[in-house]
KEFIGU-348256 format. One line per 10 residues: number of its first residue (from 1); for each residue x, y, z of N, C-alpha, C. Coordinates in steps of 0.001 Angstrom, whole numbers, padded with zeros to 6 digits. Layout:
BEGIN
NUM = X/Y/Z/X/Y/Z/X/Y/Z ~ ... $
***
This chain:
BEGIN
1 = 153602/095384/081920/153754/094999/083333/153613/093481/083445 ~ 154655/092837/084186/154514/091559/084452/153060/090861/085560 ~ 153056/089688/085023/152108/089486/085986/152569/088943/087371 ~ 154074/088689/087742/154717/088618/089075/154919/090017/089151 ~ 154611/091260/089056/155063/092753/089367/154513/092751/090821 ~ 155063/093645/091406/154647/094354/092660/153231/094503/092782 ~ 153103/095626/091682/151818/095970/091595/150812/094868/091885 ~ 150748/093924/090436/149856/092697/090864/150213/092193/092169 ~ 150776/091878/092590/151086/091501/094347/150347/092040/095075 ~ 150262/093403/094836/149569/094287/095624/148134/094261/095450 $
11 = 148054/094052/094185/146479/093519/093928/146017/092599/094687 ~ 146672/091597/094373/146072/090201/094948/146142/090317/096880 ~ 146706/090933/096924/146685/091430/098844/145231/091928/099051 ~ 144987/092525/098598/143628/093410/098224/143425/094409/098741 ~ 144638/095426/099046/144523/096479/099311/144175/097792/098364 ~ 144601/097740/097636/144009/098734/096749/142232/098232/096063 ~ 141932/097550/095982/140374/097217/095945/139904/097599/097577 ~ 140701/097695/098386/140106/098524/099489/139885/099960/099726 ~ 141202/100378/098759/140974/101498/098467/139975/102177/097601 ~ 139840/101302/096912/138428/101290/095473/137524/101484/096196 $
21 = 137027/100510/097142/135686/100575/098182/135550/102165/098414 ~ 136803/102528/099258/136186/103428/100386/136073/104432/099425 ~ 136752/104874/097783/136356/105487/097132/134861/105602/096765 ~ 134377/104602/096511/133148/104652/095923/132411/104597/096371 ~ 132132/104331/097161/131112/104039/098866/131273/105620/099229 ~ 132534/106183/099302/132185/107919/099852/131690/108737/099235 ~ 131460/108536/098041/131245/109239/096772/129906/108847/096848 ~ 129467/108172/096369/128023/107205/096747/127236/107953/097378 ~ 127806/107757/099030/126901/108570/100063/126978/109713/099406 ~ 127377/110273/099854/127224/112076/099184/126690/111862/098443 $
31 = 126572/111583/096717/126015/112029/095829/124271/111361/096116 ~ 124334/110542/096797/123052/109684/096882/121981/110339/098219 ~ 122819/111253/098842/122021/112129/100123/121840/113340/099401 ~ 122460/113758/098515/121932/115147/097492/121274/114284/096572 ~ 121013/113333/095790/119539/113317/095454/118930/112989/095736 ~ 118708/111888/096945/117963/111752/097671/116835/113107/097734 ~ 117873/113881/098685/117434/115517/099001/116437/116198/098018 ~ 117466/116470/097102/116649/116976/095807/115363/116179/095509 ~ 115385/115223/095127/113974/114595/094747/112572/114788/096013 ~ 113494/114457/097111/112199/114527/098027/111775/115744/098230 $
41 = 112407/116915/098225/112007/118605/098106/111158/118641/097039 ~ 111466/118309/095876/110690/118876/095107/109403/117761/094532 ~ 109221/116664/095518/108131/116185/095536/107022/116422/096882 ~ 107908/116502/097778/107033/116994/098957/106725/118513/098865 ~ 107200/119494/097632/106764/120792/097588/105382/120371/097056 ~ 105520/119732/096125/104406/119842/095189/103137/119077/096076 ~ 103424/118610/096800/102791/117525/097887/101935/118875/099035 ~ 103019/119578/099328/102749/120522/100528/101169/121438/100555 ~ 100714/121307/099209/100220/122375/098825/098681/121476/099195 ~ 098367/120664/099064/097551/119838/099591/097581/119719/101111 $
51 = 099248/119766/101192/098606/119260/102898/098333/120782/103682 ~ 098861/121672/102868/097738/123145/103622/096080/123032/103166 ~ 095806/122900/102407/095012/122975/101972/093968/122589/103097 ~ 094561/121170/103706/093725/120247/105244/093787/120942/106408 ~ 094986/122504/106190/094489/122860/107430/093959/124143/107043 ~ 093916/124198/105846/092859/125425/105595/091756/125133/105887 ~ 091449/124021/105556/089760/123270/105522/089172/122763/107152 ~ 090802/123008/107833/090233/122692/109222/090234/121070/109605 ~ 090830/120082/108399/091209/119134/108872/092431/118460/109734 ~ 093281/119268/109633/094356/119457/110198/094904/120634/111120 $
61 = 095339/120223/111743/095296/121796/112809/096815/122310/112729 ~ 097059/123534/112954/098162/124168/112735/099074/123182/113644 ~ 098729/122995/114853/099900/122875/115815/100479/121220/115518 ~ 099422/120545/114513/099973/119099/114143/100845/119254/112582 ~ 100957/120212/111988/100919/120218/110845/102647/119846/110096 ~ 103717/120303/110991/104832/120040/111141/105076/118485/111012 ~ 103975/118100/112186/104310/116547/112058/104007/115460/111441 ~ 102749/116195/110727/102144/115462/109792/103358/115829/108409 ~ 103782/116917/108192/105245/117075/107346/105753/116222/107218 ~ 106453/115973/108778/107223/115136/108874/107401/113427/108273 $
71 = 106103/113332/108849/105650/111627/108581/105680/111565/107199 ~ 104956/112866/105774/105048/112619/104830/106370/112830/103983 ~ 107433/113406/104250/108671/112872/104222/109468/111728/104386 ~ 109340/110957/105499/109547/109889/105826/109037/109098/104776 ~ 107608/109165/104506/107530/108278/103387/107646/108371/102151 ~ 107722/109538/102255/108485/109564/100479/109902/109375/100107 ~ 110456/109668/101280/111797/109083/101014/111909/107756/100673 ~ 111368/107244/101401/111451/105567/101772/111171/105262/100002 ~ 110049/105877/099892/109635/105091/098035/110415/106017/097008 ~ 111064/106446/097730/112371/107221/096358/113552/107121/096512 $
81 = 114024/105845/097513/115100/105133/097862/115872/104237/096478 ~ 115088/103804/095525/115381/102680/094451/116000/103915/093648 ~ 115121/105055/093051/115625/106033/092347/116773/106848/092632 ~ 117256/107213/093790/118123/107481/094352/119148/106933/094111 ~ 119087/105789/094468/120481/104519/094067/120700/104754/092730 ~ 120009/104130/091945/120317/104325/090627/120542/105563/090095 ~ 120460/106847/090250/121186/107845/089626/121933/108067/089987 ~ 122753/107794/091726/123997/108317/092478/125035/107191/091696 ~ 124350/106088/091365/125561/104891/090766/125931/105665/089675 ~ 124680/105918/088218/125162/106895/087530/125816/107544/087167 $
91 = 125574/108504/088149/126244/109521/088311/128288/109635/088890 ~ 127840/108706/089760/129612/108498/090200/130477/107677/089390 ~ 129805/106866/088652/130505/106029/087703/131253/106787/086431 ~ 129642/107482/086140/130018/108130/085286/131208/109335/084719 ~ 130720/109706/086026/132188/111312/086210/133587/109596/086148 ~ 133651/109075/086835/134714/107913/086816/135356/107367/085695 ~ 134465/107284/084531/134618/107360/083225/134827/108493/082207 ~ 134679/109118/082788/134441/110870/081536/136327/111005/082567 ~ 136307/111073/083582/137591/111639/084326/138856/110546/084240 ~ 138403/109546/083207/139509/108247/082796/140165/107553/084362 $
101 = 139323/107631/085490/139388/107164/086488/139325/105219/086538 ~ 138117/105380/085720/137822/103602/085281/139155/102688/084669 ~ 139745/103833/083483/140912/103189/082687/141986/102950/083640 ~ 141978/103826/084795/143421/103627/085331/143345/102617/086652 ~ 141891/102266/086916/141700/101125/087591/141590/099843/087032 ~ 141050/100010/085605/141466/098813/084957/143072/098189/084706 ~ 143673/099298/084597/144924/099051/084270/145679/098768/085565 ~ 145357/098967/086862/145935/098110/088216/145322/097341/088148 ~ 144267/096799/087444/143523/094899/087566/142350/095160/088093 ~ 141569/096544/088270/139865/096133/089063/139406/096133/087668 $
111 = 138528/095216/087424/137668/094748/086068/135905/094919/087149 ~ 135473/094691/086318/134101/094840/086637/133707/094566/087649 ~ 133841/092653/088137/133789/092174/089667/134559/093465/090773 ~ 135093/094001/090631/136235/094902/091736/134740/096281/091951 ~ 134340/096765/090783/133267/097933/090602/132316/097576/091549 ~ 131437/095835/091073/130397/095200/091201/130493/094923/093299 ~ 131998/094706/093278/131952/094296/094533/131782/096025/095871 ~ 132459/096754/095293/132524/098367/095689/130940/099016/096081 ~ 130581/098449/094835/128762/098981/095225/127888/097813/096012 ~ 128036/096880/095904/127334/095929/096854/127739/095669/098086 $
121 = 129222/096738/098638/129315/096724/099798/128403/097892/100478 ~ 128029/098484/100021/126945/099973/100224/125665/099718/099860 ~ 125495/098795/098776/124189/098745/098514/123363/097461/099639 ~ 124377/096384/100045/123686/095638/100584/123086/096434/101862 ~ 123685/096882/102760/123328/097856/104361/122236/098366/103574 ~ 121835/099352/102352/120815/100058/102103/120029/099321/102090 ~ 120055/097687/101557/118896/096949/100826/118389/096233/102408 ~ 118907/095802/103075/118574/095746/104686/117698/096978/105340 ~ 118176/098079/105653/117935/099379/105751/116147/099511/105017 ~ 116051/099860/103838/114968/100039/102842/114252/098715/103296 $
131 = 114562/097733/103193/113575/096195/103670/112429/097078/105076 ~ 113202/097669/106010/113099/097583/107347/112410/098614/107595 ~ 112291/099382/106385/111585/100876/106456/110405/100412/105708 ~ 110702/099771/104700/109606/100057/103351/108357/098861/104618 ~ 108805/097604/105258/107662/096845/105645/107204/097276/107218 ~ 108148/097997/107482/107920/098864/109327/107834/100055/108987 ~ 108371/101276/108953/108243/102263/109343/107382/103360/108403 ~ 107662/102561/106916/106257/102986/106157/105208/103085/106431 ~ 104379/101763/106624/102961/101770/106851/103135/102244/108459 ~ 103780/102520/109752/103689/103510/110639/103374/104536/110473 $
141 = 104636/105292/109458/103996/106709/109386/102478/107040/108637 ~ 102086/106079/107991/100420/106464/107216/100103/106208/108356 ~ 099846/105126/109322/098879/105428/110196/099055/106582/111271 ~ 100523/106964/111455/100326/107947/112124/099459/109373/111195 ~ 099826/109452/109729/099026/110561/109749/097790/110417/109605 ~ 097454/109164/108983/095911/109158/109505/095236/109081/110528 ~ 095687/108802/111908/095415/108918/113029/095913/110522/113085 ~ 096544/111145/112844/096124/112426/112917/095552/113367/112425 ~ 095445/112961/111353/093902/113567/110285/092389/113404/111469 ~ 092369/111809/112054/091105/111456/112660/090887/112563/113668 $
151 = 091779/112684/114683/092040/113114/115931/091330/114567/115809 ~ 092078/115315/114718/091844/116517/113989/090613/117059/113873 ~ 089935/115552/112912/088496/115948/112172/087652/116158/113310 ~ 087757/115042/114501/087123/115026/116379/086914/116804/116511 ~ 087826/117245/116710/087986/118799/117161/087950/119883/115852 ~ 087951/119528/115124/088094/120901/113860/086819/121580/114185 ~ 085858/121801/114755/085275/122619/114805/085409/124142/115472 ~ 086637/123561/116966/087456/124565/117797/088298/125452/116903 ~ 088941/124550/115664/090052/125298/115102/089452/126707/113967 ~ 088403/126868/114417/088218/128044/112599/087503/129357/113466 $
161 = 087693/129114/114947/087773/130679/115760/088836/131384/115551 ~ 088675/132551/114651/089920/133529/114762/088966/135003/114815 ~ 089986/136223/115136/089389/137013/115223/088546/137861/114185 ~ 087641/138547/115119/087175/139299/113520/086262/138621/112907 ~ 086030/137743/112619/085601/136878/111517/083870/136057/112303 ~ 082441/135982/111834/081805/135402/112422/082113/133769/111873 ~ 082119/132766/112703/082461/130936/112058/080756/130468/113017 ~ 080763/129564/111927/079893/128790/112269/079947/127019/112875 ~ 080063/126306/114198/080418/125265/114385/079024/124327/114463 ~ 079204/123048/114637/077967/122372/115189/076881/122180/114255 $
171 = 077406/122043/112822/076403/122159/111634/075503/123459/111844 ~ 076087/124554/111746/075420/125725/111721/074434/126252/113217 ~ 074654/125217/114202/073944/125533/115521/074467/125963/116331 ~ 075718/126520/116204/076226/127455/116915/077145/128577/115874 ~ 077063/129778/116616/078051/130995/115731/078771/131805/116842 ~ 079685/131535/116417/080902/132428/117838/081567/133622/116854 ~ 081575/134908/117419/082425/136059/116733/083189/136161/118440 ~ 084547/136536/117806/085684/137227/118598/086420/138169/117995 ~ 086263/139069/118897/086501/140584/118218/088454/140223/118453 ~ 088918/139944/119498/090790/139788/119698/090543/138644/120308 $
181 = 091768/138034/119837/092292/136695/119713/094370/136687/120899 ~ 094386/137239/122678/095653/137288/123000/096182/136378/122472 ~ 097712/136967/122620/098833/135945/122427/098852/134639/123154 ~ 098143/134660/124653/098029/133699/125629/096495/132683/124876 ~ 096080/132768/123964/094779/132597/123209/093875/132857/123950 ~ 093831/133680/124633/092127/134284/125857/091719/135088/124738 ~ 090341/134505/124725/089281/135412/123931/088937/136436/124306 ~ 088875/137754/123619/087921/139122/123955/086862/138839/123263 ~ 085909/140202/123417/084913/140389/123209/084156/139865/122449 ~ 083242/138771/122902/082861/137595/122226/081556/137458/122285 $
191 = 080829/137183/120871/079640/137124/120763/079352/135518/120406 ~ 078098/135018/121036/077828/133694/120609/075660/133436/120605 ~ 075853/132258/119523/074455/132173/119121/074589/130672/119217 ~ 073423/130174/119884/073811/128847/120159/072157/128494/120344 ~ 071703/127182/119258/070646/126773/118721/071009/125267/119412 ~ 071606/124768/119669/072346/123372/119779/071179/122608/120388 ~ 070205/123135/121264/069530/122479/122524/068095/122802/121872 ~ 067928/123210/120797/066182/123525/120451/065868/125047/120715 ~ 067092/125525/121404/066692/127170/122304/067192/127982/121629 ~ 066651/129439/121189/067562/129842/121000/068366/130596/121857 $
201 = 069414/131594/122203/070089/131825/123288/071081/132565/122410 ~ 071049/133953/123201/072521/134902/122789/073415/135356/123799 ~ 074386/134876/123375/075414/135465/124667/076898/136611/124486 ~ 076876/137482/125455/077820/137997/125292/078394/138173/126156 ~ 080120/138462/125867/080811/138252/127407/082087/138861/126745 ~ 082753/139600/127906/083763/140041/127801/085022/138924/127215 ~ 085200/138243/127863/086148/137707/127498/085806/135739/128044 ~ 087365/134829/127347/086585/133762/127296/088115/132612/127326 ~ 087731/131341/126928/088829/130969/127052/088294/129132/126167 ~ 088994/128125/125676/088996/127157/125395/089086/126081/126096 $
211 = 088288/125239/126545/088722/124311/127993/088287/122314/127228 ~ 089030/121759/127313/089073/120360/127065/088569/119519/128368 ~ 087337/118770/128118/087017/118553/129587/086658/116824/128824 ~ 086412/115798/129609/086405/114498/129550/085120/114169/128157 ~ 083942/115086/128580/082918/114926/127647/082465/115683/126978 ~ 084293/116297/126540/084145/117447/125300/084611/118727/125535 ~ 084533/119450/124898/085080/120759/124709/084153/121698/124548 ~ 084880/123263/125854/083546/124038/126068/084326/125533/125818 ~ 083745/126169/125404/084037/127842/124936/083690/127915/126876 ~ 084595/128461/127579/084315/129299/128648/084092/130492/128793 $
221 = 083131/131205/129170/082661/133074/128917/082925/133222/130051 ~ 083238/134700/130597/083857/135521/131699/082460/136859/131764 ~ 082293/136764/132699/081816/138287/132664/080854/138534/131691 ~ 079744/138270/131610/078658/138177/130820/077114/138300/130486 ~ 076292/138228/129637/075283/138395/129320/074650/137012/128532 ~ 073496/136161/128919/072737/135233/128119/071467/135807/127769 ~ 070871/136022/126480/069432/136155/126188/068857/135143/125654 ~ 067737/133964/126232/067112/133233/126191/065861/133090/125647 ~ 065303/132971/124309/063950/133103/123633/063928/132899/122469 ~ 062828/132890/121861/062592/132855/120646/061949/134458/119581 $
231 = 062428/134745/118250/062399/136194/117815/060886/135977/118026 ~ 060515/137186/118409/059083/137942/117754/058065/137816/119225 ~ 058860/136596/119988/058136/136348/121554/058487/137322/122661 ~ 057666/137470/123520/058102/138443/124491/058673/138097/125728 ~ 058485/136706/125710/058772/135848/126910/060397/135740/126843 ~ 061119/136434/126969/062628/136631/127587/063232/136396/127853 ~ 064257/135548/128457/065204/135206/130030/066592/135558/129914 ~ 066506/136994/130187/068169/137803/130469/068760/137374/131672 ~ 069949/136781/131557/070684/136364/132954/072049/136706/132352 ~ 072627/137543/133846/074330/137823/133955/074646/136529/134511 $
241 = 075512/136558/134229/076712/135479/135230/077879/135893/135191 ~ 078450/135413/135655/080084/135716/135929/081179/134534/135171 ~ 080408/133602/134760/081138/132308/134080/079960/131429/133142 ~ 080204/131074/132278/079127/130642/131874/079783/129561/130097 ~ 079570/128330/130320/080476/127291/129188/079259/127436/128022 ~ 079810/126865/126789/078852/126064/125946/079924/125197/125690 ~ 078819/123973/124914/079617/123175/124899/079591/122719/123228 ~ 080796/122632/123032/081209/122106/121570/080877/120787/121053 ~ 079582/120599/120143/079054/118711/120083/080863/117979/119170 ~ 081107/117001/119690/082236/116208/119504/081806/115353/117710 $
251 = 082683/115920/116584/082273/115328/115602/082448/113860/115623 ~ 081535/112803/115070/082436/110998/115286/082310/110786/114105 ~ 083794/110306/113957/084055/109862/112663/085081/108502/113039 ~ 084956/107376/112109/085915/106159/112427/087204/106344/111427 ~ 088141/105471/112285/089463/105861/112105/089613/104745/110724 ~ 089786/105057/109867/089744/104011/108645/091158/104243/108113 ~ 091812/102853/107849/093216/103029/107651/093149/102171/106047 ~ 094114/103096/105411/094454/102439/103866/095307/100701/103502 ~ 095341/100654/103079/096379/099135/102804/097704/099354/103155 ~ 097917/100830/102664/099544/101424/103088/099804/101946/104075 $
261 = 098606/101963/105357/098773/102036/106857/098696/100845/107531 ~ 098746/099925/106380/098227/098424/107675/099673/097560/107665 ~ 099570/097414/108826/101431/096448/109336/101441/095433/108751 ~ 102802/094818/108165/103082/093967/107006/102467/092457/107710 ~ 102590/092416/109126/102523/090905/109556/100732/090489/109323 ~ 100108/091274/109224/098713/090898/109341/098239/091064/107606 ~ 099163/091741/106874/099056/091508/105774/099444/090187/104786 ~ 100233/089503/105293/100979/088152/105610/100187/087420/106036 ~ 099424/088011/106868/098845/086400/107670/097364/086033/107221 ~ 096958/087491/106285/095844/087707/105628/095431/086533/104583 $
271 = 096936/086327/103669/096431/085578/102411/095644/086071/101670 ~ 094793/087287/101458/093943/087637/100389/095484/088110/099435 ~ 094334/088091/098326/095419/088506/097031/095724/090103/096875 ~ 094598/090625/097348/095058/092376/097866/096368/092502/099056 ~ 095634/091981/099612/097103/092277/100891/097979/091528/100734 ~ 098502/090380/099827/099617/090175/099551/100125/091208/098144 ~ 099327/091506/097381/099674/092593/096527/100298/093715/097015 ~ 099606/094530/098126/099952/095370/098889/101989/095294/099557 ~ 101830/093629/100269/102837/093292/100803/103980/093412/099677 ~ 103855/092549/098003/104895/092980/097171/105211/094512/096629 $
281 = 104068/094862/097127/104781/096308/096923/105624/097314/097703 ~ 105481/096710/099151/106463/097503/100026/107989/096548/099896 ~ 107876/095162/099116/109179/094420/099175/109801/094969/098024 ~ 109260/095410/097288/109009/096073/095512/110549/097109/095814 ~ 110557/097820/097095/111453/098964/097241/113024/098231/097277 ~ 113074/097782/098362/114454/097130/098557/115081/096084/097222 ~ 114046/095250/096734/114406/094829/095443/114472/095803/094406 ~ 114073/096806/094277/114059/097705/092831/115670/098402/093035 ~ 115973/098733/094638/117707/098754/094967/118882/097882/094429 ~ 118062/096384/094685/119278/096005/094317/119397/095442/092755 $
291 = 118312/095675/092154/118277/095249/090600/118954/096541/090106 ~ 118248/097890/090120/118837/098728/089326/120158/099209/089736 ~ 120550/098802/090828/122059/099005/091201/122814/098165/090155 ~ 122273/096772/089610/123215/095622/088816/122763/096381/087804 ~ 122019/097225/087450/122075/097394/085935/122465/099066/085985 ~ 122864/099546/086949/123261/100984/086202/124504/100673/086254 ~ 125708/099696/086553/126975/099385/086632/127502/099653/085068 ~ 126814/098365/084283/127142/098645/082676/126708/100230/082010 ~ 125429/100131/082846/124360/101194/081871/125385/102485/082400 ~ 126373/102683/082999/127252/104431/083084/128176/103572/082713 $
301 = 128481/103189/081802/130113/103020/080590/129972/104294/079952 ~ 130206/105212/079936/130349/106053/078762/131781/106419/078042 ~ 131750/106668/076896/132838/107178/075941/133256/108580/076797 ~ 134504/109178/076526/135077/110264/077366/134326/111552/076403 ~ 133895/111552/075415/132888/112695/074990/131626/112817/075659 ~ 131348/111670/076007/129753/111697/076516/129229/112465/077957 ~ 130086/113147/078449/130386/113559/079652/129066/112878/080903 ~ 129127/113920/082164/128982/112654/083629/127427/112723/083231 ~ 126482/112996/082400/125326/112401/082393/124826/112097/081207 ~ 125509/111709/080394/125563/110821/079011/124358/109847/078907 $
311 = 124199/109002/079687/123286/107770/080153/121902/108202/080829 ~ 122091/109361/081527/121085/109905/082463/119439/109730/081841 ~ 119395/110186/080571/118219/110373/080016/117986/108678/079341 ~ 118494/107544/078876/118431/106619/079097/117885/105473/080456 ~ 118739/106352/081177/118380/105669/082394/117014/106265/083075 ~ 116289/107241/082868/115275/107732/083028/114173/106880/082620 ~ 114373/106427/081017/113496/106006/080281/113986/104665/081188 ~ 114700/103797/081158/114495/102461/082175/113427/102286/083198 ~ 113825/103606/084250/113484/103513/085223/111955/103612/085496 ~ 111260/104633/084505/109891/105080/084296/109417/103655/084074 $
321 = 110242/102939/082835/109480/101848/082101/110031/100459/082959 ~ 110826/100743/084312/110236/099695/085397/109398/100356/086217 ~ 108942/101227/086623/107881/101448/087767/106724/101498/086828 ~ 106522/101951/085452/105046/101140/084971/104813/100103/084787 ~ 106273/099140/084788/105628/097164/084628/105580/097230/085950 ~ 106049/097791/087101/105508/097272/088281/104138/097379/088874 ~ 103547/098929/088179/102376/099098/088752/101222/098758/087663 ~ 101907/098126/086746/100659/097120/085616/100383/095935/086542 ~ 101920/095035/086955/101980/094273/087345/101133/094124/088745 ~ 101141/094936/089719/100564/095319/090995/099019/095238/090339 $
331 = 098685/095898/089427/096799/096241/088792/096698/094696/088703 ~ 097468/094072/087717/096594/092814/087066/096727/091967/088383 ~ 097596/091742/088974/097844/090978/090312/096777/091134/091210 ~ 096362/092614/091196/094629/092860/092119/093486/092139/091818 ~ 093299/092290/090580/092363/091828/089201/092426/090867/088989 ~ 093247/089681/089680/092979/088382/089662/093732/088000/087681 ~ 094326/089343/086879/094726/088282/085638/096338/088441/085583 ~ 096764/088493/086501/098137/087617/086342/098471/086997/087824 ~ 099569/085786/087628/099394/085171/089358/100396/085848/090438 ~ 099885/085513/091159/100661/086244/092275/101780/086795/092726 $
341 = 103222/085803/093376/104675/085591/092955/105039/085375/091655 ~ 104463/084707/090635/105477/084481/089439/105124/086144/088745 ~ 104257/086393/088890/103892/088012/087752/104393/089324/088744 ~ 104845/089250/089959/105465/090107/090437/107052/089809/090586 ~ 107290/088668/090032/108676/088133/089890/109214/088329/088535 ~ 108134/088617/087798/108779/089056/086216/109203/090244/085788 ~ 108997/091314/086691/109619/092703/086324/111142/092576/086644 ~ 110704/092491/087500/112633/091955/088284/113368/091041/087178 ~ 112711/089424/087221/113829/088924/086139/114289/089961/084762 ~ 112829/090531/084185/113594/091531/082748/114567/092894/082811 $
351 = 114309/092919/084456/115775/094055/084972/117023/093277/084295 ~ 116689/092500/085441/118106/091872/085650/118861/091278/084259 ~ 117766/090489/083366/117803/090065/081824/118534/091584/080894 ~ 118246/092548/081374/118409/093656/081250/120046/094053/080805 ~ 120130/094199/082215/121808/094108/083013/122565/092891/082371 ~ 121972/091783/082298/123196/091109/081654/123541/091399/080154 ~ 122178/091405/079352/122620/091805/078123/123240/093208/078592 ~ 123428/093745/078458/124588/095166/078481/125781/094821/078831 ~ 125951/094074/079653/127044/093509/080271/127627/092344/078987 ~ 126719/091882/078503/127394/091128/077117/128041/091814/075874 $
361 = 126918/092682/076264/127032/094088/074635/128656/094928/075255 ~ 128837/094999/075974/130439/095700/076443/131262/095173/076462 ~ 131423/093743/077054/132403/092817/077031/132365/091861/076296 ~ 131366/091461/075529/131216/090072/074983/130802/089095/075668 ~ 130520/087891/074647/130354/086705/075162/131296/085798/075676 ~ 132274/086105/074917/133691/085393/075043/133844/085910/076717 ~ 134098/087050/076998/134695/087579/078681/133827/086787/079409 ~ 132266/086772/079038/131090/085927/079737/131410/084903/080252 ~ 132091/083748/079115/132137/082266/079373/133265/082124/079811 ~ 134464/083148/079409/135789/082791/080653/135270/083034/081723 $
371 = 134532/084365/082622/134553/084424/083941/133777/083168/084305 ~ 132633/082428/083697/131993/081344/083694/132931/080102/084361 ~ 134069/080036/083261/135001/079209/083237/135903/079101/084301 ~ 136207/080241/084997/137092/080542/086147/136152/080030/087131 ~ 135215/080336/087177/134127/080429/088461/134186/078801/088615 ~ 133741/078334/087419/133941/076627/087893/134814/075979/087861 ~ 136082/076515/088026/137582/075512/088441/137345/075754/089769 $
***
């Protein structure tokens, strides 16, 4: 083919590298929202089992528990955004190569820059995107669930009335049995022992109800019986009533938030070497996007035997052995023995050092110093 052909004409218009884009960019999404998917399922399964566990224990209450889900999704996505990228590049490249898709784009003129430019039209929006999550909406959702853990722990004493069952609230100074538990949650036949005040006191009452009042929360009894005394004394005080509260003592506990609930600007404005540690690690996400995006480009060349995950288990071992220099790097950076920016700037440069050697090892040095050469006319 000449290099005045149509074809090249058509190249240099740049329509078919437009067509390249919307290829690979559609492919991209999809394959990068199924693993996305996949990874976060089967890390938030393994995750889930803990977060019942908080409302087994009564730290968490059923009716928050969805949303506390929720929030921990949100953030696991967010920190399995870098991994994501890099296996959907992988992965689409790869089938691209095993399906001789690559050869026949080389052979209309997209060379590497045409690939390089295809994914950095998708990857840049993500690396914006991930910036905006990993330093906002991350540390939001921890504090939202730790503000709902707090909220929780306030009232968990209300939550471990079910029927049947005697519970003990108030560090053992009160004991409530409920024989039925309606659908409307009105208590039946309800027995209570309540030490709270120095007294002791037994009450029974037909039925009952849960009431939230300004200075706390009170079991309401219906229709009832109080016995007032101490065992073995004769001195008594049986009284009916027709309504009759106790009141639930309010647990206090302070709302204590982690490094990965605290908002990036005050972590910034902090200057300690923790909370700027903290801070490179939520920037850690959007950069780990756009490094391993430049290096899974070379790293899915495969031979047409090697089929679409040839590289996969390679690229595994990369990826493991950048998130342990990052979180060496993050330790010694705490620990005061490596410095700040330059030792959280060195995982990144040996990515990227990474990516180019591969990129030399495929094309040479020679392709190196022509595109070099072009670049500076």
């Amino acid at each position: 083919m000449s290099i005045d052909s149509p074809a090249r004409n058509k190249l240099k218009s740049g329509s078919i590298l437009r067509i390249v884009d919307k290829m690979i960019i559609q492919d991209f999404l999809k394959t990068m929202a199924a693993v996305l998917s996949a990874i976060v399922i089967i890390i938030v399964s393994r995750n889930f089992i803990s977060i019942l566990k908080l409302a087994i224990n009564g730290q968490l209450a059923k009716d928050t528990l969805m949303h506390y889900f929720t929030l921990k999704v949100i953030v696991v996505s967010i920190n399995l955004l870098p991994v994501s990228t890099f296996i959907a590049i992988l992965m689409i490249l790869g089938r691209m190569y095993r399906d001789q898709e690559m050869t026949a784009l080389a052979a209309a003129g997209v060379g590497l820059g045409g690939i390089y430019r295809a994914i950095f039209l998708i990857i840049f929006p993500i690396f914006l995107i991930s910036g905006a999550c990993a330093l906002f909406s991350a540390p939001w959702a921890e504090a939202q669930m730790k503000l709902l853990i707090h909220k929780d722990a306030q009232t968990a004493d209300l939550r471990g009335i079910s029927a049947g069952r005697f519970s003990e609230y108030s560090h053992g100074d009160l004991v409530v049995y409920v024989e039925k538990i309606s659908t409307d949650k009105r208590l039946e036949g309800i027995f209570v022992q309540d030490r709270q005040h120095g007294k002791l006191s037994v009450v029974n009452a037909s039925s009952g109800y849960i009431k939230d009042l300004e200075d706390g929360s009170y079991i309401v009894l219906n229709e009832g019986e109080r016995v007032q005394g101490n065992p073995g004394n004769a001195n008594l005080v049986i009284e009916k009533f027709a309504e009759y509260a106790v009141r639930i003592e309010k647990k206090t506990s302070t709302l204590q938030l982690d490094l990965e609930a605290v908002e990036s600007i005050p972590l910034w404005i902090s200057g300690r070497t923790v909370d700027i540690a903290e801070l490179q690690r939520r920037i850690s996400i959007p950069l780990g996007i756009i490094v391993l995006a430049f290096l899974a480009v070379p790293l899915a060349k495969l031979s047409p035997r090697s089929g679409i995950y040839g590289n996969i288990f390679l690229a595994f071992i990369i990826y493991f052995s950048y998130e342990n220099l990052r979180k060496v790097a993050h330790s010694w950076i705490v620990t005061n023995k490596l410095m700040l920016w330059p030792g959280f700037a060195t995982v990144y440069i040996f990515l990227l050092a990474t990516g180019v050697f591969l990129i030399i090892r495929l094309y040479g040095w020679r392709w190196l110093l022509l595109i070099l050469k072009k670049q500076a006319q």
